[in-house]
Each structure stands twice: as C-alpha cells, then as structure tokens.
C-alpha positions as CSV (number, residue, x, y, z in Angstrom):
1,X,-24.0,24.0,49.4
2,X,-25.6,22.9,52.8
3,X,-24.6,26.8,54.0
4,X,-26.2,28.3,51.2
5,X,-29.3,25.6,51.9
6,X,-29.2,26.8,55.6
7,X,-29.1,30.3,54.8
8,X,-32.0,30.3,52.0
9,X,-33.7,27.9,54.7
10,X,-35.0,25.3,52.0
11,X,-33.5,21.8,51.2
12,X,-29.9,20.8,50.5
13,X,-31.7,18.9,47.2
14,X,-33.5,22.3,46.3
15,X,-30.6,24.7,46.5
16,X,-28.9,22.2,44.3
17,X,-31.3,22.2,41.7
18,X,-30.9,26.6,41.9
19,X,-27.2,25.9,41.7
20,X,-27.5,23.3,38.4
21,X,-30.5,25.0,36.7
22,X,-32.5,22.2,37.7
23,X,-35.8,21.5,39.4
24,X,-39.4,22.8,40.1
25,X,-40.0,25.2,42.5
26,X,-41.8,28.9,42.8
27,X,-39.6,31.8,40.7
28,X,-39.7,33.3,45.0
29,X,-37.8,30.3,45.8
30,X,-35.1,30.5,43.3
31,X,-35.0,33.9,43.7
32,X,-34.2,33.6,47.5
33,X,-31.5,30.9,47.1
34,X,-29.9,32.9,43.7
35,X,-29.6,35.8,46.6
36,X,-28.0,33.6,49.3
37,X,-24.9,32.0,46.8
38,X,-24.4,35.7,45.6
39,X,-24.3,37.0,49.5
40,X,-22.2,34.1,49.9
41,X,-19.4,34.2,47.2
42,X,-20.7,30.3,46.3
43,X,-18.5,28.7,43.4
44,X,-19.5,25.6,42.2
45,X,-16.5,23.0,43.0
46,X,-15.6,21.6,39.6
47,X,-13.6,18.9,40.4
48,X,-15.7,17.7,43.1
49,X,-18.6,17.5,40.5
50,X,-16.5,16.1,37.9
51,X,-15.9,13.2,40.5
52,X,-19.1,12.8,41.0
53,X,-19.8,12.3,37.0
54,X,-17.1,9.9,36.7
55,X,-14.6,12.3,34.5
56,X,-13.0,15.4,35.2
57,X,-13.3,16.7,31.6
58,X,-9.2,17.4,31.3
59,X,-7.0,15.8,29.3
60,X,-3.0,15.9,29.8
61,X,-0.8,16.5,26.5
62,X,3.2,15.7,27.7
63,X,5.7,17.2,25.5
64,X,9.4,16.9,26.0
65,X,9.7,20.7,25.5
66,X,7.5,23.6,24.4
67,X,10.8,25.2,23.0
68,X,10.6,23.6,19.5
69,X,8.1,26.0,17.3
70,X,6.7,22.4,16.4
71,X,5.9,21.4,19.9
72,X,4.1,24.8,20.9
73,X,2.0,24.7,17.9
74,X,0.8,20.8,18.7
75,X,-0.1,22.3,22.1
76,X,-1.9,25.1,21.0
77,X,-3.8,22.8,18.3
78,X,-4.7,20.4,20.8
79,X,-6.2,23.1,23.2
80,X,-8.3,24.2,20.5
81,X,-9.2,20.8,19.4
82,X,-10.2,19.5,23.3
83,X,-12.0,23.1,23.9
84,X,-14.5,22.9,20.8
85,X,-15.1,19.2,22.3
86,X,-15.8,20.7,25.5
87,X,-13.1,19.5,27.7
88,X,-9.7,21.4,29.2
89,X,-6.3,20.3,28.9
90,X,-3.5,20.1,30.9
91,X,-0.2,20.5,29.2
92,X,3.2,19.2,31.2
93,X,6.7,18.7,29.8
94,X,9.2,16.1,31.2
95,X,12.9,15.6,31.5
96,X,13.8,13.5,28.3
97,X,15.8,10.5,28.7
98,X,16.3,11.2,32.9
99,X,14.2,9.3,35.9
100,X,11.5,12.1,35.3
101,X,11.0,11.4,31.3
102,X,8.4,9.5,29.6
103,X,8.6,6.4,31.8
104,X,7.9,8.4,34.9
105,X,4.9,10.6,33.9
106,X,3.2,7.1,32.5
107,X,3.6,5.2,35.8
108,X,2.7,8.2,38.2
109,X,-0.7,9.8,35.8
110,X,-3.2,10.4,38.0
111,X,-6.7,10.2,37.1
112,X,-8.2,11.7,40.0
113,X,-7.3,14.6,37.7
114,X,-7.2,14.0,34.1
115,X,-9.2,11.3,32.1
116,X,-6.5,10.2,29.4
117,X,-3.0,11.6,28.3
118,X,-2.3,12.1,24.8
119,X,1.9,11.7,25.1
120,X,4.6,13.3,22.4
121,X,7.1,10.6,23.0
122,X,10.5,12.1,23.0
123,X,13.1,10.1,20.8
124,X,15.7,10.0,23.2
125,X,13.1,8.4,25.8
126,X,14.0,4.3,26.5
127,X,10.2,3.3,26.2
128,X,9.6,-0.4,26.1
129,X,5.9,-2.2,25.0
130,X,5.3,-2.9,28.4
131,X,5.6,0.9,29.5
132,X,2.9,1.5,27.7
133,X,0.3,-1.2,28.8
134,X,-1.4,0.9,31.1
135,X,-4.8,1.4,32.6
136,X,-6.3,4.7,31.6
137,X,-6.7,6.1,28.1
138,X,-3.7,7.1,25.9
139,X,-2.7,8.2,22.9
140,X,0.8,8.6,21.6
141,X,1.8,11.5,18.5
142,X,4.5,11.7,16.7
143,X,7.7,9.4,15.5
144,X,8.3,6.7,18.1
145,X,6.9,3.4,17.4
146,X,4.4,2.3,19.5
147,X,4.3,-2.0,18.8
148,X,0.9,-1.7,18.1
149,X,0.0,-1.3,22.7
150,X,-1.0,2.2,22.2
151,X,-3.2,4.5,19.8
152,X,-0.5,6.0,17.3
153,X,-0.8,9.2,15.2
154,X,1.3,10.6,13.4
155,X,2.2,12.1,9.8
156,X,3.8,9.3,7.5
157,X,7.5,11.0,7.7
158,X,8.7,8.9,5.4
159,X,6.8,9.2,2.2
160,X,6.9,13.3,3.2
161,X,10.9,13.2,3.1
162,X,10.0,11.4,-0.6
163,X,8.0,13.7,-1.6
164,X,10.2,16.3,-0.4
165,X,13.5,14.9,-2.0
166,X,11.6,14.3,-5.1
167,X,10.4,17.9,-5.4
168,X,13.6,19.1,-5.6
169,X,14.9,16.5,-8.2
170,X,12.1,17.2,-10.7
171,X,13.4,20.8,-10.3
172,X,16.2,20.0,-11.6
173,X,18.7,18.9,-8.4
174,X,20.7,15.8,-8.8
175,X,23.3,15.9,-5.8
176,X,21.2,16.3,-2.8
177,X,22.5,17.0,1.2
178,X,21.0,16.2,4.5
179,X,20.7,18.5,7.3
180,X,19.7,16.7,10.8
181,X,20.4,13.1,10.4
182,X,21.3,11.5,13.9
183,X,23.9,9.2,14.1
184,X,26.2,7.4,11.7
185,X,25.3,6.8,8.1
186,X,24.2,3.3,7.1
187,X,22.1,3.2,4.4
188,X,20.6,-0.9,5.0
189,X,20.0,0.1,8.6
190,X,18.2,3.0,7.7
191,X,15.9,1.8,5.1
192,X,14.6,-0.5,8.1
193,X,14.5,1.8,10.1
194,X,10.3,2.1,12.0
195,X,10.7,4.8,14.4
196,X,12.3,8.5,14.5
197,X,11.7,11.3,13.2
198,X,15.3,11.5,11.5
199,X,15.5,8.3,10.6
200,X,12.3,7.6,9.1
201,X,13.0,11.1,7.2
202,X,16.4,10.1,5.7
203,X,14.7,7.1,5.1
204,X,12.3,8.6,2.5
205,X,14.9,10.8,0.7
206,X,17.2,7.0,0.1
207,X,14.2,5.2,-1.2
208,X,13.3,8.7,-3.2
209,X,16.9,8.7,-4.7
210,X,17.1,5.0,-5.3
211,X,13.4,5.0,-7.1
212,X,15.2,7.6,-9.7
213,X,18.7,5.5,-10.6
214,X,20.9,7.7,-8.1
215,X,22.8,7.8,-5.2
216,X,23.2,9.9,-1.9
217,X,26.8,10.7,-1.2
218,X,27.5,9.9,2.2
219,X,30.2,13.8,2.6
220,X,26.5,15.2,2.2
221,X,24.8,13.8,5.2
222,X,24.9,16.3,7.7
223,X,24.9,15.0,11.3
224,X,23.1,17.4,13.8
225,X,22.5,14.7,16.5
226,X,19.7,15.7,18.9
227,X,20.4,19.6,17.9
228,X,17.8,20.8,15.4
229,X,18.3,24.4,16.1
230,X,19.1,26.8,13.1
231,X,22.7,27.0,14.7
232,X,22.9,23.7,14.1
233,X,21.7,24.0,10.7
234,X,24.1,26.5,9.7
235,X,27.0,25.2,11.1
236,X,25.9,21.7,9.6
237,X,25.8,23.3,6.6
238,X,28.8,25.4,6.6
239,X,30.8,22.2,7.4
240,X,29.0,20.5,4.4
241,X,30.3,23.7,2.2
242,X,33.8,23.4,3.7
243,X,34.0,19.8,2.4
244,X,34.4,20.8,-1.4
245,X,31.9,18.0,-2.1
246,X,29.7,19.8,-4.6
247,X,25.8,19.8,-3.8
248,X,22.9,21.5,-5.4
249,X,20.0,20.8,-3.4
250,X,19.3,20.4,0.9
251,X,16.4,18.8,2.7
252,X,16.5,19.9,5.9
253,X,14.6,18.3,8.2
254,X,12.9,20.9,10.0
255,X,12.6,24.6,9.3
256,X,15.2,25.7,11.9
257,X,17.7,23.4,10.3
258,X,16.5,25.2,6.8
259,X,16.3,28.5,8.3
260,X,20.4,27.9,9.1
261,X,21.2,26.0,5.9
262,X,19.8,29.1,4.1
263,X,22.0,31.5,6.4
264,X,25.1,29.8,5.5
265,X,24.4,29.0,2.1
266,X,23.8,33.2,1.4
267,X,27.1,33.8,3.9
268,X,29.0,31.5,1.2
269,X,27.4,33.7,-1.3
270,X,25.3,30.4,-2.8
271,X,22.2,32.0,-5.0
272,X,19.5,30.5,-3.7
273,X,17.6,28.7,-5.3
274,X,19.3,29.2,-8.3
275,X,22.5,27.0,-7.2
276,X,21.2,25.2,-4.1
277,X,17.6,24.6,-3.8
278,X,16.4,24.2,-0.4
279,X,13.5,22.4,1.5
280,X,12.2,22.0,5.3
281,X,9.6,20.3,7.5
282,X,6.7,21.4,9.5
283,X,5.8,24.7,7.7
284,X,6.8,26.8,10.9
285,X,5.2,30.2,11.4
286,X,7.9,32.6,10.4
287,X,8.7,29.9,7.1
288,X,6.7,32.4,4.4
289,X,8.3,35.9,6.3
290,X,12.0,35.2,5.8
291,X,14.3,36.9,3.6
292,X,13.9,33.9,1.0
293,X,10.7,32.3,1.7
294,X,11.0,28.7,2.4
295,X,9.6,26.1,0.7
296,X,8.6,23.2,3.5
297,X,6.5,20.4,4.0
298,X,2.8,20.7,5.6
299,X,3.3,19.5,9.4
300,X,-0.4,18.2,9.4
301,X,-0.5,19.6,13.0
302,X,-4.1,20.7,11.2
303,X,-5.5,17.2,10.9
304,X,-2.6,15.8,14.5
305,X,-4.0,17.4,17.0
306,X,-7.3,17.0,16.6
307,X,-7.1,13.2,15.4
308,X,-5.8,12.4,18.6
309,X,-8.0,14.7,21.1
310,X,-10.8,12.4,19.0
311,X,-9.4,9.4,19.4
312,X,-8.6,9.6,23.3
313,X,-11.9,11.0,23.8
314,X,-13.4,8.1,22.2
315,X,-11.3,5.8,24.6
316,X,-12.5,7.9,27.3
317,X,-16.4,7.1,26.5
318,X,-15.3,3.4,25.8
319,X,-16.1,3.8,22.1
320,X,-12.5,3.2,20.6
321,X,-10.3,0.1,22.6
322,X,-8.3,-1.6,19.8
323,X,-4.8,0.2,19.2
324,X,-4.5,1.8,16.0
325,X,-2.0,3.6,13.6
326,X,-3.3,6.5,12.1
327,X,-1.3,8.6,9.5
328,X,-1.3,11.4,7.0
329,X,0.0,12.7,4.0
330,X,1.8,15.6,3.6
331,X,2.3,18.2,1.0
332,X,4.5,20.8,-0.1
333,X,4.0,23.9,0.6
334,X,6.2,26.0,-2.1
335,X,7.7,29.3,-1.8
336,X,10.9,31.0,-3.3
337,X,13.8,28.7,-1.8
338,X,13.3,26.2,-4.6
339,X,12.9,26.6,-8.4
C-alpha cells in the first residue's frame, strides 16, 4: 500500500480509502491511485486485514475422513452454510485414534488462522471433558458425547433407529437383524448406552422391539466393527444368512451396509421386500438410483450443517457461551426396499 501511495504521490491514508471504497477525494484522485494498483498488480492482503478486524472470517470443519459419502456431504453442507453467512472454511481430516487424531488438532488450532472449529468427533478418538475445555470457539457434530463442555449437534440416533425398526414392523416384519453393531451384544449395556453412532442406533431398535412385546435375537446382530462399507454389509449379511436363523426384516445402519445387505440378500435369491424388508441411514445420494430403491432414514445433514456454522458463528460474535445439545428428528424416506 505505501508503494502504491508513493507511486500515485498522495497519502498512505488516501490510497487506502481508493483500495476500501472509502473516503472523500476528487474522482482525478481516485482515478490516479485506481491506475497505480492496476500498474502495480496490488492485491489486497486478506489475512493481514482480517487481523486487523480481529477475525479471519474462516472456520475449520475436522472430519476423520472425507471417504464416508456421509462425511463429504456434511462438508459440502457446511461450505454452503458458512458461504451464504459470508465466511470460508477450512476443511482438514485427522488420523483417528493415533497421536495426530482429535486430541492433537484441539491442542495445536491455531487462530491466527481460523476463528472456531466445528469438529466431527471420530468414535474411535479417546476424548476426555477436559480435551475439550478449550479457549476458542467450538462446536462438536455428530455421535460422541460431549459432557455438556462443548456445543453438541447432532440428529437424535436413537429415536431414528425406533422409528426405523418400527416402520418395518408395522409392515409386517417380526424377526428383525442388525447390520453394523460394534462390539459384543449386551442388551442392559446398550440401552445405557449415551454416545456412538452404533450404539445409540441398536439402542433405538431394543427399546422399539421391547415397546411392541418382542424380542431381538442375538444370531441376528450383525457385527461390522469399525467397517461400514457395503462389503462389510454383505458379508455381514451373508454370514447372518448362513446361520439358518430365519429373519424377515434388516436395519442397516447406514446405506453402505444396506446397499450390501441388499446385494447378498438378491445373491441368496431373498425377494426383496417381499421376504426381507430392508432399511438404512443417512439417505445417501445413490440411495433412490439403485436396482431396488432403498428406503433410509433422512440424515438431517439439511438442518446439521447449518445448525452448527450458526451456532459457532454466534460463539464467534460472543452471542452464544453456554454449551448446548441440539438435536433433530428424523424421518423416513420410503422407496421400494420395504413394503
């Protein structure tokens, strides 16, 4: 700015108002200096200007992966969100469960360069209540608990695995399987269960199954671990088929586990929906364009995203500072994979 000052011969504070629309001066004056910053090549140096304003007008969003269908689509959504509330964001990913996970990008944010981070807390990641007692704005989405330290929003996984489990028993199910539980099957642990996406989603189809006088077999809870590919779906669900316990319904708990429960099922020659009905989560962009159209449940990624871009952007302007949960309903969203 003082070259272009030098060069137009007029004040440093003048060729700043030229450069910021600002000021009174002759239309000759402006003129000259609008000449000089062409001649120039002079860029206006956004972060030294955000400094200057006290913000820099990005965000961060941390994901674990931009693999996952779901993942991509909350960082799309959250793009769009920030950008029609004029600010950028920065989108990293982190090694889940390593020295350069969660714990690591919290400690080491920076906010020379972002204002707030809005964090998908990976469910794998050993996060305590004291990791997140930190000093700049955040936000946390999705499953993980967050002991009421940080801003929490999420869709309320549990009532959507009830409603889920329930739409297939009022169409007639009664012996319902599980694709993508994580770990072993215990049916008091898991009705306590606060935190994971898994958990709180088997969770929903127990209390769904108890509400209606019946009973989840435990030969019909399909263990996936942290695999919630459609491989892992249809081998899941080829190994529930090779059991000989009979089932007539599957919640799977995302659409890639459904996609592979449906690709086994028609491999065992299973007449879909007709025999086995079948449901998944998060309503993922291929879910209406496959061979049998899936019936899922809504991610509310719609109402996610932009939920928490508000909400850190309100801690960022000092307007929000008490820690809140903030959840969702979610709906089905039926197509030709159930009755």
């Amino acid at each position: 700015m003082r070259d272009v000052a030098q060069t137009a011969g007029v004040s440093l504070k003048t060729a700043s108002n030229v450069i910021n629309g600002s000021g009174r001066m002759t239309d000759e004056t402006r003129a000259k200096v609008e000449a000089v910053i062409k001649d120039l090549g002079y860029r206006v140096n956004v972060a030294a200007r955000n400094l200057n304003r006290d913000h820099t007008g990005f965000i961060t969003l941390a994901v674990p992966s931009l693999t996952p269908p779901y993942l991509a689509e909350l960082a799309n959504r959250t793009i769009d969100a920030a950008r029609q509330r004029d600010y950028s964001v920065y989108v990293t990913t982190y090694a889940e469960g390593s020295a350069k996970g969660a714990r690591d990008l919290l400690k080491n944010f920076n906010s020379t360069v972002s204002d707030g981070m809005i964090l998908s807390m990976s469910e794998v990641e050993d996060i305590s209540p004291e990791d997140l007692k930190v000093d700049f704005p955040l936000v946390i989405v999705g499953a993980r608990t967050t002991w009421g330290v940080a801003d929490h929003v999420t869709p309320d996984d549990v009532a959507a695995a009830a409603t889920a489990a329930g739409y297939l028993y009022d169409r007639g199910s009664s012996r319902l399987a599980v694709v993508g539980a994580r770990g072993d099957y215990d049916t008091a642990a898991l009705l306590q269960a606060v935190e994971g996406s898994a958990q709180l989603r088997l969770r929903g189809v127990i209390e769904e199954t108890c509400r209606r006088g019946l009973e989840l077999d435990p030969h019909l809870i399909g263990n996936t671990a942290q695999d919630w590919s459609i491989g892992a779906g249809a081998r899941v669900t080829q190994r529930l088929i090779d059991s000989g316990v009979p089932f007539d319904g599957v919640v799977a708990f995302n659409d890639q586990l459904a996609i592979g429960a449906l690709t086994a099922l028609r491999t065992a020659s299973y007449e879909v929906p007709a025999q086995v009905q079948v449901i998944g989560f998060d309503n993922n962009e291929e879910a209406p364009y496959l061979q049998i159209p899936l019936t899922t449940m809504d991610s509310r990624l719609d109402w996610t995203a932009p939920t928490a871009v508000d909400r850190i952007l309100g801690r960022i302007a000092g307007d929000i500072s008490k820690p809140e949960l903030l959840t969702a309903e979610s709906q089905v969203i039926a197509r030709a994979s159930t009755r």
